[in-house]
C-alpha positions in Angstrom: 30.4 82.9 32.4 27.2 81.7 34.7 24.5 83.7 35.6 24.5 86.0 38.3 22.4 84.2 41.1 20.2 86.9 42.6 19.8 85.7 46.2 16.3 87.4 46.7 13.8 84.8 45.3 11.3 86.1 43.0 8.7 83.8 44.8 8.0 82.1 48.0 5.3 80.0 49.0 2.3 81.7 51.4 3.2 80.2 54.9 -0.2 80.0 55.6 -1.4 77.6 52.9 2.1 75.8 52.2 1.4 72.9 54.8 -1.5 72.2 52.2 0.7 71.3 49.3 1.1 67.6 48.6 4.7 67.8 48.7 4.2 69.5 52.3 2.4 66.8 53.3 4.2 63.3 51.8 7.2 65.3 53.7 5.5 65.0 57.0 4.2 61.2 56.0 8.0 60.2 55.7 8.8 62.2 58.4 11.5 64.5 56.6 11.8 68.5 57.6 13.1 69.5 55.0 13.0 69.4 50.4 16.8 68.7 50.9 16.5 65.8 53.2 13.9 63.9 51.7 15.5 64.1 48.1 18.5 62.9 49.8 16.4 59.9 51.5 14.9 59.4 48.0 17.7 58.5 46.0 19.8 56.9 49.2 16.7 54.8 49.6 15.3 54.3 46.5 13.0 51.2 47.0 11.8 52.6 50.5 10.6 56.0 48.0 9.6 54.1 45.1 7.3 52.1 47.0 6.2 54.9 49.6 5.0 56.7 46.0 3.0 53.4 44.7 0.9 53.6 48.5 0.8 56.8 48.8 -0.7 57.7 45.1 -2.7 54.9 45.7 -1.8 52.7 42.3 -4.2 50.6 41.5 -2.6 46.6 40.7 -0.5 44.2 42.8 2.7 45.6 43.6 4.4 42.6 45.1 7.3 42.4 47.0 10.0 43.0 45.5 10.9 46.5 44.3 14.4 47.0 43.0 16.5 44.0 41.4 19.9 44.8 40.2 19.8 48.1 41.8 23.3 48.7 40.7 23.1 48.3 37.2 22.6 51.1 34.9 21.3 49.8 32.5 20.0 46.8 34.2 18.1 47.5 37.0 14.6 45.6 37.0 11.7 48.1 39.2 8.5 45.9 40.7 9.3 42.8 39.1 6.7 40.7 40.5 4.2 43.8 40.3 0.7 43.3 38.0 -0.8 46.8 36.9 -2.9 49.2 33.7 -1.6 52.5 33.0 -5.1 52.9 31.7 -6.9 51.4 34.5 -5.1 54.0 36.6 -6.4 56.8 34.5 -9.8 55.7 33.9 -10.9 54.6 37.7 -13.5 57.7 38.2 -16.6 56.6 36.1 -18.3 60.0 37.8 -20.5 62.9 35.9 -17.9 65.3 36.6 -15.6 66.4 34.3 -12.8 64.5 32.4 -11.9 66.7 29.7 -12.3 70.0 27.9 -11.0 70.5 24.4 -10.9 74.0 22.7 -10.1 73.9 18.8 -9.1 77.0 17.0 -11.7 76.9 14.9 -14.0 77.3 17.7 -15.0 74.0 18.0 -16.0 73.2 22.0 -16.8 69.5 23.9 -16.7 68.3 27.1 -16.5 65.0 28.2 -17.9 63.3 31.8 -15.6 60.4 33.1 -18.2 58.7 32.4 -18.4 59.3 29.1 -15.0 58.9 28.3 -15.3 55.5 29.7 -18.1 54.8 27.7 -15.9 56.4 24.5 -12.8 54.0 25.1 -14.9 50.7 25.6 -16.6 51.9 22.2 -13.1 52.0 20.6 -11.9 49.2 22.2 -14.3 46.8 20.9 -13.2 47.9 17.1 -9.5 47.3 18.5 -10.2 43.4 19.8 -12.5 43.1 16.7 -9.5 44.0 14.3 -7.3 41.1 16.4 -5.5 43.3 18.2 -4.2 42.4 21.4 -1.3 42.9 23.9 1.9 43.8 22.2 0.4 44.8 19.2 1.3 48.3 17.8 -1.5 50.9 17.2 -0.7 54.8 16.1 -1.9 57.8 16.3 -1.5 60.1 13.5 -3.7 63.1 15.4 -3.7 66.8 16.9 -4.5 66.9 20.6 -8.4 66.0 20.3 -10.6 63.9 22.8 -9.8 60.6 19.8 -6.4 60.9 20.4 -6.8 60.3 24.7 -9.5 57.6 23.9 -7.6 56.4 20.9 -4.7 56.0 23.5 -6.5 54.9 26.7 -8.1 51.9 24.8 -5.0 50.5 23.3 -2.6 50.5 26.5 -6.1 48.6 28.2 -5.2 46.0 26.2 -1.5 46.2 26.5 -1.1 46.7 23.2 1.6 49.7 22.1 1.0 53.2 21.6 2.7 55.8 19.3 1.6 58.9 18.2 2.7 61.5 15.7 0.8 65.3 14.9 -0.9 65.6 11.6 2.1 68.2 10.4 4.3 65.9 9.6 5.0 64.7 6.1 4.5 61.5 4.9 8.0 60.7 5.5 8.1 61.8 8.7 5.3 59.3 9.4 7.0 56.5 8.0 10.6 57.3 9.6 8.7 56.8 12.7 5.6 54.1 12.2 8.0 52.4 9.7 10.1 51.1 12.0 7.0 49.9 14.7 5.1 48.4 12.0 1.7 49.3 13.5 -1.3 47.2 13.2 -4.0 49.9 13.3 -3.6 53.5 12.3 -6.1 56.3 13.7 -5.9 59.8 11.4 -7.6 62.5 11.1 -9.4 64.1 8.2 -7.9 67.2 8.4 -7.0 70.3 11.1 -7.1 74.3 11.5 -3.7 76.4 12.3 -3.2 80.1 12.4 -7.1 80.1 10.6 -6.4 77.8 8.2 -7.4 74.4 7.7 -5.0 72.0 6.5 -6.6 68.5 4.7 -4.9 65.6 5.2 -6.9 62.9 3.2 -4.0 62.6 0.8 -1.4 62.4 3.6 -3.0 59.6 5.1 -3.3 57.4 1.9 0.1 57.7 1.1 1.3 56.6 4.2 -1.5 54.1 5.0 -0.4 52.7 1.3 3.3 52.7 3.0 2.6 50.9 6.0 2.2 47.1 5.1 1.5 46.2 8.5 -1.7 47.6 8.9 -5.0 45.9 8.9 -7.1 49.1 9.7 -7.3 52.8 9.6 -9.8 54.8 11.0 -10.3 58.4 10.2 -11.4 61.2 13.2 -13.9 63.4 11.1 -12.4 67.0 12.1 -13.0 69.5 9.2 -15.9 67.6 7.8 -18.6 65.6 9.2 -18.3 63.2 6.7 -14.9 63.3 5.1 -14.5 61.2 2.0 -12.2 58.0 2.7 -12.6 56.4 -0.2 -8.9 56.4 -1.5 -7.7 55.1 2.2 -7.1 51.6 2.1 -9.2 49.9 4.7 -10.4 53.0 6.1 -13.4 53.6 8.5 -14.8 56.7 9.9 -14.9 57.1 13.6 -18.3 58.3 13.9 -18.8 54.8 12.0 -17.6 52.8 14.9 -20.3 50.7 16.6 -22.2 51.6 19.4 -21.4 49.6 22.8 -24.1 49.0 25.5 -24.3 51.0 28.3 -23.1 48.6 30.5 -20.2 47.4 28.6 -16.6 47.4 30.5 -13.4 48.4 29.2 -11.0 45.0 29.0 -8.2 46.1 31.5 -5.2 43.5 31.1 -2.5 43.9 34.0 0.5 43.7 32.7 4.1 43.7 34.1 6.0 46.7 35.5 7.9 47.1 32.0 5.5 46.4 29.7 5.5 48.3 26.9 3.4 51.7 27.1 4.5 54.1 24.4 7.1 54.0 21.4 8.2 58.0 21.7 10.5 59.1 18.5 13.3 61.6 19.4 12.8 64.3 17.3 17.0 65.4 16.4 17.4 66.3 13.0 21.1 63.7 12.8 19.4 60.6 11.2 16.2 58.4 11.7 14.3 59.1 15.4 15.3 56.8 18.0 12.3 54.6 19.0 12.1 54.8 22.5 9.9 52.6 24.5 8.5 53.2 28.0 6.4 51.1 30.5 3.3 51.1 32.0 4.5 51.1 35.5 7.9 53.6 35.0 5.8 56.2 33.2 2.8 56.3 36.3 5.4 56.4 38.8 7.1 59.1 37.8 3.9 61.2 36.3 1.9 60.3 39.7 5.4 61.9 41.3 6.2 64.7 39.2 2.2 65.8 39.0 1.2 65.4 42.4 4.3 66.3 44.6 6.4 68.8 42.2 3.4 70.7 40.5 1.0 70.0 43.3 -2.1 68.8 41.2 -4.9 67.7 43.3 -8.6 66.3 42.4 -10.8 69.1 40.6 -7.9 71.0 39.4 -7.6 71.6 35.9 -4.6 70.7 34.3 -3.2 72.6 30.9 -0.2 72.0 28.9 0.1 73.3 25.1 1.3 70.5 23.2 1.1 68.3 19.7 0.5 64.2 19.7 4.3 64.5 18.8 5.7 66.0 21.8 6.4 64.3 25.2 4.4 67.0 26.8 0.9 65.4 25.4 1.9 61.5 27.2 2.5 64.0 30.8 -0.4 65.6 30.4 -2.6 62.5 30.0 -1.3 61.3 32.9 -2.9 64.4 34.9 -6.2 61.7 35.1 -4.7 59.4 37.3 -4.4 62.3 39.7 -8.2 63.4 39.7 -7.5 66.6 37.2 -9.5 67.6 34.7 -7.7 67.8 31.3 -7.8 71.1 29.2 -7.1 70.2 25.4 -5.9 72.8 22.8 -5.4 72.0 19.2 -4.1 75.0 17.1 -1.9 77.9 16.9 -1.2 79.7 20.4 -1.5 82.9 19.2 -4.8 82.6 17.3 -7.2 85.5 17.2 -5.7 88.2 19.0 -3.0 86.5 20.4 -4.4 85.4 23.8 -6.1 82.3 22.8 -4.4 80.2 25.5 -5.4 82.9 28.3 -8.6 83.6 27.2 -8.9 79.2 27.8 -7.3 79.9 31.3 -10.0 82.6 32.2 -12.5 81.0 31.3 -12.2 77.6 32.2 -10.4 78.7 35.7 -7.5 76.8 35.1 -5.0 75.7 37.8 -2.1 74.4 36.1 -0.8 76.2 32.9 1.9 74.6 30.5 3.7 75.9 28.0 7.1 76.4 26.0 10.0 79.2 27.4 9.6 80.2 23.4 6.1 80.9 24.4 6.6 82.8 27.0 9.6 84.9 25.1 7.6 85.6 22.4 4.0 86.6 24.2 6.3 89.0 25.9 7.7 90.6 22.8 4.4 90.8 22.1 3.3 92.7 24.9 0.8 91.0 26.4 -0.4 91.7 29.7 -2.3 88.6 30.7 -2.9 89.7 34.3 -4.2 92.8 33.8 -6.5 91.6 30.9 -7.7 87.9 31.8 -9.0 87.2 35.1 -6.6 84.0 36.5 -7.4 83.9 40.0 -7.6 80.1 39.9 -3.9 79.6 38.3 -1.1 78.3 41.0 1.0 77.2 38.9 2.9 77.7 35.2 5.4 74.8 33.8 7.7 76.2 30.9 10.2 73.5 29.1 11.6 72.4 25.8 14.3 75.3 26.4 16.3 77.2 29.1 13.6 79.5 30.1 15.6 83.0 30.3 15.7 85.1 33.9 13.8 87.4 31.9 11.3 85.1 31.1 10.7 84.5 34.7 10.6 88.6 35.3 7.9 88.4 32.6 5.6 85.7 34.3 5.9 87.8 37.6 5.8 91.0 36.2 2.5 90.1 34.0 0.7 87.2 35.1 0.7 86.7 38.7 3.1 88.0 41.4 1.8 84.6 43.6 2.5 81.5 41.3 4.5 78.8 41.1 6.6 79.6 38.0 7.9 75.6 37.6 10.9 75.6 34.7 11.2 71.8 34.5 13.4 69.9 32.2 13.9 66.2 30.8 13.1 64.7 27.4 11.5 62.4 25.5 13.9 59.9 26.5 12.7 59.3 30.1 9.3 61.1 29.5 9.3 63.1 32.0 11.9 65.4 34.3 15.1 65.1 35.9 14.7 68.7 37.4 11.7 70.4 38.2 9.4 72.8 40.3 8.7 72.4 43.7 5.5 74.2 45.8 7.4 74.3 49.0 10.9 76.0 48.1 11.1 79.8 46.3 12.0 80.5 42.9 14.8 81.7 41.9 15.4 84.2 38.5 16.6 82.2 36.2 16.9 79.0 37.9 15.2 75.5 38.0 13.8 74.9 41.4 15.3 71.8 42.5 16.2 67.8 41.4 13.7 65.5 41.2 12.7 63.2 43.9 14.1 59.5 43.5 15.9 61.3 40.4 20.0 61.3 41.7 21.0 63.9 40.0 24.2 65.7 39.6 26.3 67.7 37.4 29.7 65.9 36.1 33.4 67.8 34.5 34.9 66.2 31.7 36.5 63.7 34.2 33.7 63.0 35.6 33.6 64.3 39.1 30.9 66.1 40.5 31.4 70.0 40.3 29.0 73.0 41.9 28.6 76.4 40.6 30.6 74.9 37.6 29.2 74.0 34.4 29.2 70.6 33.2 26.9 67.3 32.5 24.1 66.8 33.5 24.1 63.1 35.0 21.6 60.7 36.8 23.8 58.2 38.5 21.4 56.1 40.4 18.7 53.8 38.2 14.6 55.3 38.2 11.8 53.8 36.9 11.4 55.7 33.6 14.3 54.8 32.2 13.4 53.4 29.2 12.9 49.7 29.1 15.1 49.8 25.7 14.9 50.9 22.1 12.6 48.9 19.4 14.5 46.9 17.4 17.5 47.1 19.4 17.6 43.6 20.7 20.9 43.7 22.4 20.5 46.9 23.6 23.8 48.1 22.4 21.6 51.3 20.6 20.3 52.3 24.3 24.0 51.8 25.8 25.5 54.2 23.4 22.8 56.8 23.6 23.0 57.6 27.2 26.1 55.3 29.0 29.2 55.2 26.5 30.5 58.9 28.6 30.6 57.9 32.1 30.5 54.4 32.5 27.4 52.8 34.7 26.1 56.5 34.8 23.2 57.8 32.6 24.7 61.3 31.0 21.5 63.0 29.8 23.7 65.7 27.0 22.1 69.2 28.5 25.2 71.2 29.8 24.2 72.6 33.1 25.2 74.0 36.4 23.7 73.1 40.3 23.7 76.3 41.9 24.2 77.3 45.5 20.6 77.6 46.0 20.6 73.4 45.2 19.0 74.7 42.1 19.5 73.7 38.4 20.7 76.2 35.1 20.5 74.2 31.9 22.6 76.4 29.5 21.8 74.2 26.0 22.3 70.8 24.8 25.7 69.8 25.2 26.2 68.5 21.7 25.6 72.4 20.4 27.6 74.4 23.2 30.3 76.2 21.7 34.0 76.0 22.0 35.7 78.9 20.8 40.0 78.6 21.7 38.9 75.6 24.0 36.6 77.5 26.6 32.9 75.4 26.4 29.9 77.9 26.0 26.4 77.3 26.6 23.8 78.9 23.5 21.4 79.9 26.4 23.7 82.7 27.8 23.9 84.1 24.6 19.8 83.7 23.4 19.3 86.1 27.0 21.4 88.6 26.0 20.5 89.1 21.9 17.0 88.4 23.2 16.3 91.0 25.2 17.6 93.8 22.0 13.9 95.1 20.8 14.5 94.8 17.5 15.0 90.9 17.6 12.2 88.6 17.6 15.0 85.3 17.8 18.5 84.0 17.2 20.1 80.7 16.8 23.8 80.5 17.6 26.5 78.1 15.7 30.4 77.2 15.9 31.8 77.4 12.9 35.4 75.8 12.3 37.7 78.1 11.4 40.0 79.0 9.6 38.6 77.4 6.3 40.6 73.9 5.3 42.6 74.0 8.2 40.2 74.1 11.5 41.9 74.8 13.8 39.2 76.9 16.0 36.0 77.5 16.3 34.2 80.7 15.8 31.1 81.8 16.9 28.3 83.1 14.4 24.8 84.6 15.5 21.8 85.1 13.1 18.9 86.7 13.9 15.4 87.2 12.7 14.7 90.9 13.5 11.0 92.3 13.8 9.2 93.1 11.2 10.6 97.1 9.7 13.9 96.6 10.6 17.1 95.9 9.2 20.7 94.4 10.2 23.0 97.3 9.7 26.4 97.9 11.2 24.9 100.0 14.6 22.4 97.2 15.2 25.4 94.2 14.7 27.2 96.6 17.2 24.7 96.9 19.9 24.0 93.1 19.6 27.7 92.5 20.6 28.2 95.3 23.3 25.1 93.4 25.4 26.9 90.4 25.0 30.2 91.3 25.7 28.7 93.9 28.7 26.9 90.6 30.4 29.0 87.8 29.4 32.4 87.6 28.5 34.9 88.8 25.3 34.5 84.7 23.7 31.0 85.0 24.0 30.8 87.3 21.2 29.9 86.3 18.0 32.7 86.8 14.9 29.8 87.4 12.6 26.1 88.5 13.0 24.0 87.6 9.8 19.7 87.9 9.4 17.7 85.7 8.0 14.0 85.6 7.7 13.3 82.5 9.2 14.9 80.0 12.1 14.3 76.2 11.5 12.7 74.1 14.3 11.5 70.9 15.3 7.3 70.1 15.8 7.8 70.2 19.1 9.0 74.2 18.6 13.0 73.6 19.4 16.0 75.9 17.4 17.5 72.7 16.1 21.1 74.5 16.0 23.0 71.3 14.5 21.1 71.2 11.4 22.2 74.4 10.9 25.9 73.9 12.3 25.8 71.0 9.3 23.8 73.4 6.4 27.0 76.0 7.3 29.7 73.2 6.7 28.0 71.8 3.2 26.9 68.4 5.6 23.7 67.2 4.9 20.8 67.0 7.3 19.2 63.9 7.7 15.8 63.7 9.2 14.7 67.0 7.3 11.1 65.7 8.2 11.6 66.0 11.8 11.6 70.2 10.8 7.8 72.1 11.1 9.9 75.0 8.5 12.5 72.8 6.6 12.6 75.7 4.1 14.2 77.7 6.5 17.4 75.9 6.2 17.9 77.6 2.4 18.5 80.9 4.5 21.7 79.6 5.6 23.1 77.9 3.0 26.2 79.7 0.8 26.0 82.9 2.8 29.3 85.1 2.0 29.3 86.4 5.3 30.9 83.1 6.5 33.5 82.9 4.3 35.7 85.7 5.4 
């Protein structure tokens, strides 16, 4: 079962302002007519793109001459070796009044910062960082919600070309230490504390267990957030930010050029199957493709204003950043999205005339259970464009935006991962929109969609693959020295071809479905089935706020199928009786097909997810068959899981 492709888009882009766009217009540079054309030229051609995008988003360093070594090599393949460059330096090159970022905190807390004073703020903390003998190569971490520290914090480590790795204040201790364990950081920057759905939450003890944890650090310093002056005492070598000395007015921020692959960023994956995966990503892949992605596929531009909701501990927060290499101005939010009345994050993009709004599709689902009516209640004249990820956004999703935000916007459903930190398939400002569907593959980004045997299929479901090298690949794994971790986590399926796990379809539109991770699709008597089709379906029931779908093997002790079981969190006044559990599978067997439908519907109160917000539905697939999980600390709700454990519906 696929979706059924409506061939009217629910978008297309104004005629007379298209030409405008920055896609339009790096189109007509390389001479291309068409999207099609020059994605085909981009991937056929990858060194002429890759270095047509380093001129033409004018990176600042010495590219060299060389641009592609090893080209057919996956992994292998060596981008700009002879190239010299500073992510930072690339971020940080306007030192002008105007501004660099807004930060909104739940708790009403308000600053702006100049370019030029964020300058100022990063040679300030980078004095502290050189005078603590830090230097290139060395790990520093970020243990922070998504405040101004946390950009500067960043900003003046990768200067340096020292390594930066960041996890939100909501993790547990152990959580931490899975992750800044295995990096052994040299400096760790916390936070005192932080507000959430109108609380605050202190983390003073947090941070001195796991400062006592982490034997390689030499320093801490702690972000004064709920307090002014927050007592540090019990934090070994702890200083207070607002402590940090003064610099002169005049002082420069040390910018060491580094090679194309230097280390940038350790990212963790966030699965729930065993300790994260430390990924590390260069200075050079990850401006590339954020320069790329930003500029041509969401169409950012100097002076607009650039919003994603995001922690420190989702990829989202490192694509964001990047929106300063492109002239925007960053909007920060730290706390819950629906604070106050639930329009928190609208009443920020009224009133601060944002341009760019990002977000989750689990947002968007649930501000339209809610009801909200952002369109009608929040004047957005200045949005053009909305990015959803971190699931399949549903076609209804799409309706909502439309229906209730803005009938002309860019609606840009974009997906990737933490593991290249950034998109394989994205939004584009000169092609229509689709229901339901991604917009199009990424330029330089050879995409394609692979059967079990590995041959390309269309309007078929299948793998999603990248069979050409790009420059975000990651440069390896830490501690992985002969790279056999990295090999097995994305090349062991299809040799010499980077399969990414989301199962997925390429439509006739040249467009993109993802249906779920490929690793939790179903298989009921042998017939693969994406979780996605069946969260539209249940979704869309009032009485369900959200659902997580599992195989179980069945029969019990002998296995020999699969079966599929749905529970649901229902709104709050209802109950799962037998004439709800029999509308939930008539809309699912009405709009998909007879395997579709689930053996057994159970409710629980609660469904577990990671700190980035994703249904994590192997934890649960392993709670259901006695397995343990893991990397319970990767969970924001771990007590959740109890809801599926020994349930007597699924044993009979």
């Amino acid at each position: 079962m696929t979706y059924a492709i409506d061939p009217n888009p629910l978008w297309r882009p104004d005629p007379a302002t298209v030409g405008d766009t920055r896609m339009a217009h790096f189109m007509r540079d390389t001479n291309h007519a068409c999207y099609a054309d020059l994605w085909r030229w981009s991937v056929d051609r990858p060194e002429a793109f890759w270095s047509k995008i380093w001129d033409y988003c004018a990176v600042v360093g010495e590219k060299g001459q060389g641009i592609l070594l090893d080209g057919d090599k996956m992994p292998g393949a060596r981008w700009f070796p002879e190239a010299r460059l500073n992510y930072a330096e690339n971020l940080l090159q306007d030192r002008s009044d105007g501004e660099a970022l807004v930060f909104w905190g739940e708790n009403k807390i308000r600053r702006r910062l100049s370019h030029a004073e964020l300058y100022a703020e990063v040679a300030r903390f980078q004095q502290m960082l050189v005078a603590n003998g830090i230097g290139e190569g060395d790990r520093v971490a970020g243990y922070l919600p998504n405040l101004p520290e946390t950009l500067i914090a960043m900003l003046a480590t990768a200067a340096l070309g020292a390594i930066w790795s960041s996890a939100s204040p909501d993790f547990g201790v152990q959580g931490v230490l899975d992750r800044f364990g295995q990096s052994e950081p040299k400096l760790l920057v916390c936070v005192d504390g932080y507000w959430y759905n109108g609380k605050h939450v202190d983390c003073l003890a947090k941070n001195a267990e796991v400062v006592s944890k982490l034997p390689s650090l030499v320093r801490t310093v702690v972000v004064p957030y709920l307090n002014a002056h927050p007592d540090i005492g019990n934090i070994a070598g702890a200083v207070c930010w607002s402590d940090l000395v003064a610099v002169d007015e005049q002082a420069k921020v040390i910018f060491r050029r580094v090679p194309f692959d230097h280390p940038l960023y350790i990212m963790f994956s966030s699965g729930t199957t065993g300790v994260p995966k430390c990924i590390v990503h260069g200075h050079g892949g990850v401006l590339l493709q954020h320069l790329k992605e930003q500029q041509l596929h969401g169409d950012v531009r100097p002076g607009d204003r650039l919003f994603y909701f995001t922690t420190c501990g989702w990829m989202m927060w490192n694509w964001l950043v990047s929106g300063l290499a492109s002239g925007a101005t960053l909007l920060l939010y730290d706390g819950s999205p629906f604070a106050g009345q639930g329009t928190v994050l609208f009443d920020y993009a009224a009133a601060e005339e944002m341009t760019h709004f990002g977000t989750s599709a689990k947002f968007i689902d649930a501000a339209a259970k809610l009801g909200l009516t952002p369109g009608k209640t929040h004047k957005l004249s200045a949005l053009r464009a909305m990015f959803s990820t971190g699931s399949p956004l549903s076609p209804e999703g799409f309706d909502w935006v439309y229906r209730e935000i803005k009938q002309d916007i860019l609606l840009a459903s974009i997906s990737g991962g933490t593991d290249i930190v950034s998109c394989f398939v994205l939004g584009n400002p000169v092609l229509p929109v689709y229901r339901g569907e991604i917009q199009c593959r990424g330029l330089g980004m050879a995409v394609d969609v692979f059967d079990d045997e590995g041959k390309p299929v269309r309007g078929e479901k299948g793998e999603l693959v990248c069979t050409r090298p790009f420059p975000a690949m990651p440069v390896g794994f830490w501690n992985d020295a002969d790279g056999a971790k990295y090999r097995a986590a994305y090349f062991e399926r299809f040799n010499n071809v980077w399969c990414h796990g989301d199962f997925s379809e390429l439509t006739t539109h040249d467009g993109v479905i993802i249906y779920g991770r490929s690793d939790a699709t179903l298989n009921p008597g042998g017939v693969r089935i994406g979780t996605a089709e069946i969260y539209r379906q249940v979704e869309q029931l009032p009485e369900i706020l959200e659902s997580m779908v599992i195989g179980q093997d069945w029969p019990p002790g002998k296995y020999d199928d699969v079966r599929v079981v749905l529970f649901v969190k229902l709104q709050d006044g209802y109950a799962l009786d037998a004439g709800l559990i029999e509308r939930i599978k008539k809309k699912i067997r009405d709009n998909t097909t007879p395997r579709h439908v689930p053996a057994r519907v159970v409710q629980v109160q609660d469904i577990p997810r990671t700190k980035s917000g994703k249904i994590v539905e192997l934890a649960v697939r392993n709670v259901v068959h006695g397995q343990a999980v893991k990397n319970i600390e990767a969970l924001a709700n771990p007590e959740a899981l109890k809801f599926f454990q020994g349930r007597a519906e699924l044993e009979q």
